[in-house]
C-alpha positions, 0 to 999 in steps of 0.5 A: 746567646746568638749575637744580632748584628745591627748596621746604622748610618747615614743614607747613601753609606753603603750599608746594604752592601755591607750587610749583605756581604756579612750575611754571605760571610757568617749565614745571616738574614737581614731585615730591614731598618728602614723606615722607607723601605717597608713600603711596597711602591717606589723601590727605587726612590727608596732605594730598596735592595736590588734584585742581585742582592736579593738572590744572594741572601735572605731580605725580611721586612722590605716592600710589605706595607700600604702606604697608605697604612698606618706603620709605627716605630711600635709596629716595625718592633713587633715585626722585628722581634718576631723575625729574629725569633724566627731567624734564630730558630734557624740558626742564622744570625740576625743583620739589621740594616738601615737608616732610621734611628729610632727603629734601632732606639726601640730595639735596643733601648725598648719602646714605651706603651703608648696610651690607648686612644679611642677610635672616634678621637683619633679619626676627629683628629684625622678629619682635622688633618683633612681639613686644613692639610699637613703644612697648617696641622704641622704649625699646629703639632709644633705649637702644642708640642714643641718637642716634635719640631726637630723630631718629625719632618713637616711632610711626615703625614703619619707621625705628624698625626700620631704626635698630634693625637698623643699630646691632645689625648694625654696631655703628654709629648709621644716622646715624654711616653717614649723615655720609660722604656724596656728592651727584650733583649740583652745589650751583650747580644748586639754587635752595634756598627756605624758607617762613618764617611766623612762629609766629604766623602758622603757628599759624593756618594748622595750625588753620585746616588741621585743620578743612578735613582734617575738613570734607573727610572726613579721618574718613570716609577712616580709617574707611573704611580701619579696615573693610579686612581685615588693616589693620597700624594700628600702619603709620599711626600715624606719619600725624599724626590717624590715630590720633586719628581713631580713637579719636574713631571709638571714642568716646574723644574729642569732635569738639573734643579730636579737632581739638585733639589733631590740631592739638598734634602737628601743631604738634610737628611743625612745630616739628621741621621748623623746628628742622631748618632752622636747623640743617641748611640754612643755605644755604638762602634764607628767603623772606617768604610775604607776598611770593610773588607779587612773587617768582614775578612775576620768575621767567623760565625762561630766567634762574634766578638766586636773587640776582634774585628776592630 
């Protein structure tokens, strides 16, 4: 069976770049890991694949969703399979790249069928939200499922929901659900890399990275999306900058607090993903982002075995 090479690490590590000189090396297709990324506004807070890169490989499952919609872990995997189905078909390797760890723990680990709920409990739930706002139904997820605090961010409106709706229906944690698992796919098929800078080293590239987001017209781009009619902000908040962007767009903070600011959650969230990988992927192969290119030197389509290229 053809292998699928995965791409995990922290932001700001590079790995777009890495896997898109994969997939010019071996003809591969890359799709999207990132659970930002799906998103169809905001390409560059998300920091999205630029147009150059977009010309030189095939990029799947990136800007196609409503924020406003609903997405799932669940959904993502629907999707996933079916393009490596269809990248397959056309004998190419399958790449996925990105930075959120529980996509590549449902594709690799295989995801639990939630409980179904019915239409009218869920949207009792969601008027609930509407009426006391994410920051007090956070407190309250967190109180009924205490599990959920070091798994979902206080601003992710969506997953707070989710969560909230799961353990109110069944009693149940979403993540006590998610531990009887299956995967269609077998472990031998995956070539599975983690990008591993130092903190140091990291850190540099996260500031270095905020500047260019501001330079190219991460403000503009908010700004831009804050004068369209009914805009849910409280949606974007979980896209780290976005609400910093907008509260320097009101005068609430200079230039430098915004970059600072920006750069704060974002190491937050860096440290988060790399905490996730020692925890959760220890199969996973570390790979020397200083050595990348002796690695993509030895790749050969014909022949991906992981023991050869480290």
């Amino acid at each position: 069976m053809s292998k699928i090479i995965l791409i995990y690490g922290p932001t700001a590590s590079g790995k777009s770049n890495f896997a898109v000189k994969i997939a010019k090396k071996i003809n591969g297709e890359i799709i999207n890991a990132d659970s930002m990324q799906v998103y169809k506004k905001l390409k560059i807070l998300t920091a999205r694949p630029g147009k150059e890169d977009l010309k030189k490989v095939k990029h799947n499952l990136y800007g196609f969703v409503d924020i406003n919609k609903s997405f799932s872990t669940g959904d993502w995997l629907k999707f996933v399979i079916k393009k490596i189905k269809e990248i397959n078909r056309k004998k190419k390797i399958p790449i996925i790249v990105g930075g959120t760890g529980l996509y590549f723990y449902s594709l690799v680990e295989g995801f639990a069928k939630l409980p179904t709920i019915p239409i009218k409990f869920r949207n009792k739930i969601r008027n609930l939200h509407k009426k006391i706002g994410q920051k007090n139904f956070y407190r309250r997820l967190v109180k009924i499922d205490p599990i959920s605090k070091n798994k979902i961010n206080s601003n992710d409106v969506q997953r707070s929901i989710r969560a909230y709706e799961v353990k109110k229906y069944s009693n149940k944690s979403i993540y006590e659900w998610q531990k009887k698992t299956k995967t269609i796919f077998n472990n031998n098929r995956f070539i599975k890399l983690y990008l591993n800078y130092s903190r140091e080293e990291l850190l540099k590239r996260i500031n270095i990275r905020t500047k260019k987001m501001i330079k190219f017209g991460a403000v503009s781009e908010v700004k831009k999306l804050l004068k369209e009619r009914n805009v849910k902000k409280e949606h974007y908040y979980k896209i780290i900058g976005f609400q910093e962007i907008e509260m320097f767009l009101e005068g609430k903070i200079d230039k430098n607090n915004l970059c600072d600011q920006i750069n704060i959650r974002t190491r937050q969230y860096a440290k988060r993903q790399t905490t996730w990988f020692r925890g959760k992927m220890k199969s996973w192969t570390p790979i020397d982002p200083n050595k990348l290119t002796p690695f993509i030197k030895k790749l050969n389509k014909s022949s991906l075995k992981l023991d050869q290229l480290i």
